[in-house]
C-alpha positions as CSV (number, residue, x, y, z in Angstrom):
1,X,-18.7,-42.3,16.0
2,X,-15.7,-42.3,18.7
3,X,-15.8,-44.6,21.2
4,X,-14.1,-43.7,24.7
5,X,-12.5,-46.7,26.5
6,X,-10.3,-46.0,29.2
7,X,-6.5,-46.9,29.0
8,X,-6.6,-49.4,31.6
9,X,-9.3,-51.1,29.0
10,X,-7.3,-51.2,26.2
11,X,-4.8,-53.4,24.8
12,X,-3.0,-50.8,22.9
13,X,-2.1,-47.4,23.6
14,X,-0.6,-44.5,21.4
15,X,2.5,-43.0,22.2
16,X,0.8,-39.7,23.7
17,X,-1.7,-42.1,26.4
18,X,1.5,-44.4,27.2
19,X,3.5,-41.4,28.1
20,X,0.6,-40.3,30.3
21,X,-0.2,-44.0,32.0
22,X,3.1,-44.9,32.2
23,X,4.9,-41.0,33.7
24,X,7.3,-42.0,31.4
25,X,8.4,-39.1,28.8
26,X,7.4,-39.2,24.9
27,X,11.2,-38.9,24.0
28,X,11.9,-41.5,26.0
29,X,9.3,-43.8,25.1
30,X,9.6,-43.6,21.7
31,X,13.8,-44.4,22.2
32,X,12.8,-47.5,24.4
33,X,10.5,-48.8,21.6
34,X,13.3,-48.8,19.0
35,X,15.9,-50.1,21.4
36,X,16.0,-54.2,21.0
37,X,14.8,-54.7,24.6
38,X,11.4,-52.7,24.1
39,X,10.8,-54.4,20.7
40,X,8.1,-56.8,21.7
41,X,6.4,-53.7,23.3
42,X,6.0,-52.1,20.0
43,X,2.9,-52.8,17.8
44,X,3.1,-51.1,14.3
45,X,-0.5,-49.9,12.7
46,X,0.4,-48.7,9.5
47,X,3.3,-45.7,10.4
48,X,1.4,-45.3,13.6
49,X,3.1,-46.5,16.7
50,X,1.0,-48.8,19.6
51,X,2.3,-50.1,23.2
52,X,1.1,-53.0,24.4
53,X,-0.2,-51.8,27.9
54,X,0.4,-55.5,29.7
55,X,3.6,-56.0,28.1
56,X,4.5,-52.8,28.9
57,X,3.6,-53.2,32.9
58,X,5.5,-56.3,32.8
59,X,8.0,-54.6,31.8
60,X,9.0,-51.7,33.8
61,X,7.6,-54.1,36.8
62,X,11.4,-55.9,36.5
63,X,12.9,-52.5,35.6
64,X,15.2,-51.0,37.7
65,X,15.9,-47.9,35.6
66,X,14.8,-46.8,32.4
């Protein structure tokens, strides 16, 4: 059974639903996750990759440019 909660619901979202909430592209994403500023957005499940949707707000709230 799949349950469908919306991203603004959720703590964590994949790579794919951050792109998409966020406008931001995958590429670029994924390169701001492994850079040292973005590592406290990043939440590792296993190999699987997780943003942490508040940190993430926070975030590019102070962000000039990304």
């Amino acid at each position: 059974m799949k349950v469908n909660i919306p991203p603004e619901d959720k703590y964590c979202l994949t790579i794919e639903e951050a792109a998409a909430y966020f406008n931001v592209g995958i590429k670029r994403l994924i390169c701001l996750l492994d850079s040292p500023e973005g590592a406290d957005l990043l939440l590792m499940a296993g190999v699987k990759r997780l943003v942490k949707r508040k940190k993430m707000e926070t975030f590019l709230d102070k962000a000039t440019a990304i």
